[in-house]
C-alpha atoms as one frame of an Amber mdcrd trajectory, in Angstrom:
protein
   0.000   0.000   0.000   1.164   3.876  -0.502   0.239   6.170   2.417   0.013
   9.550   0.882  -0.655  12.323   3.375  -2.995  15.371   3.078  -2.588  18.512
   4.162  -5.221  19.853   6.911  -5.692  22.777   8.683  -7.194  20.859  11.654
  -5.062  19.344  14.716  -4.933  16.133  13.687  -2.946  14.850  10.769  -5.420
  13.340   7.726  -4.179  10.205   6.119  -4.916   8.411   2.507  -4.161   5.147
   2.040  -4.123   4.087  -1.649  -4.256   0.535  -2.033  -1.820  -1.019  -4.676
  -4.756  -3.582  -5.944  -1.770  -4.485  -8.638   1.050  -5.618  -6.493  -1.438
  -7.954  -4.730  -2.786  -9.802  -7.558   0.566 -10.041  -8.807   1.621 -11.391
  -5.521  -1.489 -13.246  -5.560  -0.339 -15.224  -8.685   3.406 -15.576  -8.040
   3.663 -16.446  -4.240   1.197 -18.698  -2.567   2.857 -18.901   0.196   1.587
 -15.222   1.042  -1.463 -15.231   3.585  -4.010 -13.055   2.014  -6.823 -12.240
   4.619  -9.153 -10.018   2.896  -9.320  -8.854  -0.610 -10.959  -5.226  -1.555
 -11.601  -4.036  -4.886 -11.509  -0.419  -5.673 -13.467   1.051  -9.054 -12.705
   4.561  -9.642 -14.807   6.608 -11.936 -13.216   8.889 -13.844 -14.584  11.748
 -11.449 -13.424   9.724  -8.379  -9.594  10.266  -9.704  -9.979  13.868 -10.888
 -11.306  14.692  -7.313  -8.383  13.256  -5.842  -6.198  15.035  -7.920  -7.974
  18.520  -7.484  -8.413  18.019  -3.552  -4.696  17.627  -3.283  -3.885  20.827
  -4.792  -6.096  23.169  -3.048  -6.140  21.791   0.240  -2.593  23.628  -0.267
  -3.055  26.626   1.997  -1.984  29.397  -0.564  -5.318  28.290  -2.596  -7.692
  27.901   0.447  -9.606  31.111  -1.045  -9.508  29.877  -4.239 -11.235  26.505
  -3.473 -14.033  28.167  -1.623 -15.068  29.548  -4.513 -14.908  26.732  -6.688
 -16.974  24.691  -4.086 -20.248  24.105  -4.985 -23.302  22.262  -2.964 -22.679
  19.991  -0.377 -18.944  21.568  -0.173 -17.446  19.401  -3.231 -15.540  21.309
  -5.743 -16.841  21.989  -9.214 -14.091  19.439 -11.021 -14.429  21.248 -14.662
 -13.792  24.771 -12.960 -10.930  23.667 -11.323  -9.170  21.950 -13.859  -9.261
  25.298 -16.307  -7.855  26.348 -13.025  -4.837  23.671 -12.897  -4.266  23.271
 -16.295  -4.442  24.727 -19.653  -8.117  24.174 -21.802  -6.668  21.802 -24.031
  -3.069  19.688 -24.263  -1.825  18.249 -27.761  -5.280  18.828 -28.823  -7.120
  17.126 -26.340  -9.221  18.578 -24.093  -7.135  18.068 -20.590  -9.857  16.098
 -18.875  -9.696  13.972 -21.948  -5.679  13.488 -22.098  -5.122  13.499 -18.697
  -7.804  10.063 -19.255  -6.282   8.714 -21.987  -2.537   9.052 -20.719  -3.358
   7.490 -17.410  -5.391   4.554 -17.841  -3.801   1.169 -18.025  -4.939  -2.135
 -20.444  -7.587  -3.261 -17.822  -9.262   0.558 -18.521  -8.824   1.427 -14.820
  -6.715   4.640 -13.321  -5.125   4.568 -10.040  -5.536   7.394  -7.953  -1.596
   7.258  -7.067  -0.392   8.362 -10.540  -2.807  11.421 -10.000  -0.727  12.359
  -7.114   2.625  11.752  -8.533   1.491  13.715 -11.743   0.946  16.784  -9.788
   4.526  16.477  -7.899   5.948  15.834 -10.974   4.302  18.837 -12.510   5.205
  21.137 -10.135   9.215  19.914 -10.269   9.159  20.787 -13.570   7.441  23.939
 -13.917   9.436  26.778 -14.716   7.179  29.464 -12.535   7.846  29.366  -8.999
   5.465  32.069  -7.688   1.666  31.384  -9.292   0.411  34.269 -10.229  -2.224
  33.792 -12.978  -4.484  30.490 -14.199  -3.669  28.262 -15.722  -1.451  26.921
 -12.760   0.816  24.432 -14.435   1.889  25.256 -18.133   1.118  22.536 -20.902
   5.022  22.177 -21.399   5.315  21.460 -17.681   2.147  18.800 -17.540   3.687
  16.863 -20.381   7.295  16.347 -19.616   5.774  15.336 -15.925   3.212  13.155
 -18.181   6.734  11.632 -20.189   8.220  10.864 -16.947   5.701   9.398 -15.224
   5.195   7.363 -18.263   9.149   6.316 -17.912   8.921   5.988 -14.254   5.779
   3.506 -14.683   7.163   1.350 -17.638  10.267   0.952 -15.536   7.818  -0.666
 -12.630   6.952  -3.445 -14.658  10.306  -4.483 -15.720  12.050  -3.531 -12.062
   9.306  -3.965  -9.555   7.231  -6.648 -10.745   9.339  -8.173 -13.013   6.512
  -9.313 -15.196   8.164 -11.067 -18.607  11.000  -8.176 -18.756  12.464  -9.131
 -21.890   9.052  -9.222 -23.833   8.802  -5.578 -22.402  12.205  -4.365 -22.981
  12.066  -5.640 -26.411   8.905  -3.930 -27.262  10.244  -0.783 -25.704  13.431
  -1.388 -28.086  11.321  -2.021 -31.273   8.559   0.876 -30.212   5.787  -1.994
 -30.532   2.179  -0.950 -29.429  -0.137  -2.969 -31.963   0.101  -6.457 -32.425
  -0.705 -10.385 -32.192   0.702 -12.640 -30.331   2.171 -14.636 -33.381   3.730
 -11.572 -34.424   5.666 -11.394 -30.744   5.912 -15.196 -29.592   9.960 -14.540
 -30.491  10.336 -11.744 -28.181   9.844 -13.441 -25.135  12.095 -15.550 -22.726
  11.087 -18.750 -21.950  13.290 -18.902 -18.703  10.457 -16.034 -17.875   7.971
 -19.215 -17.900   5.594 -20.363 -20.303   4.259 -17.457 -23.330   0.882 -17.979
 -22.464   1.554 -16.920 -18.381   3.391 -14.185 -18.915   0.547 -12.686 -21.349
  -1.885 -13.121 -18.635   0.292 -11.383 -16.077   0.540  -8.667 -18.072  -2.951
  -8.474 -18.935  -3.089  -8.584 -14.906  -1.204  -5.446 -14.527  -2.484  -3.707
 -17.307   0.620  -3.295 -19.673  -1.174  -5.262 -22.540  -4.702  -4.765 -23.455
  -6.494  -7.526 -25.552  -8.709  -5.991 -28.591 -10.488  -7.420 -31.873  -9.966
  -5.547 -34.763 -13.045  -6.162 -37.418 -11.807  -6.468 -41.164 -15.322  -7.171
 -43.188 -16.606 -10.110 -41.907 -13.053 -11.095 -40.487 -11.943 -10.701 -36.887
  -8.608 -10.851 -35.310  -7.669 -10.722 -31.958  -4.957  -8.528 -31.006  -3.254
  -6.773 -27.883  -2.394  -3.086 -27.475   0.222  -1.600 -24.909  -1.586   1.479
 -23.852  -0.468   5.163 -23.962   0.607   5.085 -20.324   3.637   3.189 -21.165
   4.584   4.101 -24.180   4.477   7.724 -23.815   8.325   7.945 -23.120   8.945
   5.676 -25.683   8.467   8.965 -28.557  10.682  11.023 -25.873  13.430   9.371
 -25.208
């Protein structure tokens, strides 16, 4: 689990505690030896993540005035009207609610709360402006080199942290592969790594591949997709 702590103006110090529902059913798979007492799955809309990721900028004293009048009924913060706050309308044509989506969200379609965080403390490492004076806060340059290395930072998780079939994913890092079948592939990986069809499923697990069917006429085929989240840093580096 990542404890991630939040910033309060009352006595006692606030806590959030972001489950990592990945590492355990990695863990889940690899080591059954592990006593696993309770399992607890977590769906977060996409309004469930944004909120995080607003609430941890302005509970940030300097913006305590701003977020009152952003807040709306039942004291919850208008998420659109913040956002033009935090970040510019639109980045590489997207609108920002959009990318920010799209550049987040693994092969299983899901978006953990935890990259919202480290998005923002990436962002503001490498903004330029030190001393906000107008809106938008954080600069599109800023927001996407933060977006490139938390792309970096997250592909290098799989291969270092998990260790989930590293040569399949260093090779398609090498080659820049992000559409393809498994036929196409089945050289890439290491069979010391275990069996081909195992280490597809644990990356389908995680969330690095994403299984699709592309319709040709009245032909199908069946194919997997690494999604943007990895291969971001790929185009950057």
């Amino acid at each position: 689990m990542q404890a991630e702590a939040r910033v309060s103006q009352l006595d006692s110090t606030q806590m959030v505690i972001f489950l990592r529902t990945d590492l355990f059913e990695l863990y889940d798979i690899q080591e059954k030896n592990k006593l696993v007492s309770r399992s607890l799955p977590l769906d977060w809309s996409e309004e469930d993540w944004l909120t995080v990721l607003i609430r941890r900028v302005f509970a940030n004293e300097p913006f305590e005035r701003l977020a009152r009048r952003l807040r709306v009924a039942d004291d919850e913060i208008e998420v659109r009207a913040a956002l033009e706050v935090l970040f510019p309308a639109e980045v590489e044509g997207q609108p920002v609610d959009r990318w920010l989506t799209d550049s987040l969200r693994n092969g299983n379609g899901n978006i953990s709360p935890r990259l919202a965080v480290l998005l923002l403390h990436l962002t503001r490492e490498l903004s330029l402006q030190t001393d906000v004076v107008t809106a938008p806060i954080f600069s599109a340059d800023a927001v996407q080199r933060a977006m490139t290395k938390l792309s970096d930072l997250t592909f290098a998780e799989v291969v270092n942290d998990f260790k989930v079939a590293p040569t399949f994913v260093l090779n398609c890092r090498a080659g820049k592969l992000t559409d393809f079948t498994l036929a196409e592939v089945e050289q890439l990986f290491d069979d010391a790594e275990g069996k081909t069809g195992d280490q597809v499923r644990l990356l389908e697990r995680l969330g690095f591949l994403e299984r699709v069917v592309e319709q040709h006429g009245t032909q199908t085929r069946s194919m997997f997709r690494i999604p943007r989240l990895y291969t971001r840093c790929w185009d950057y580096a």
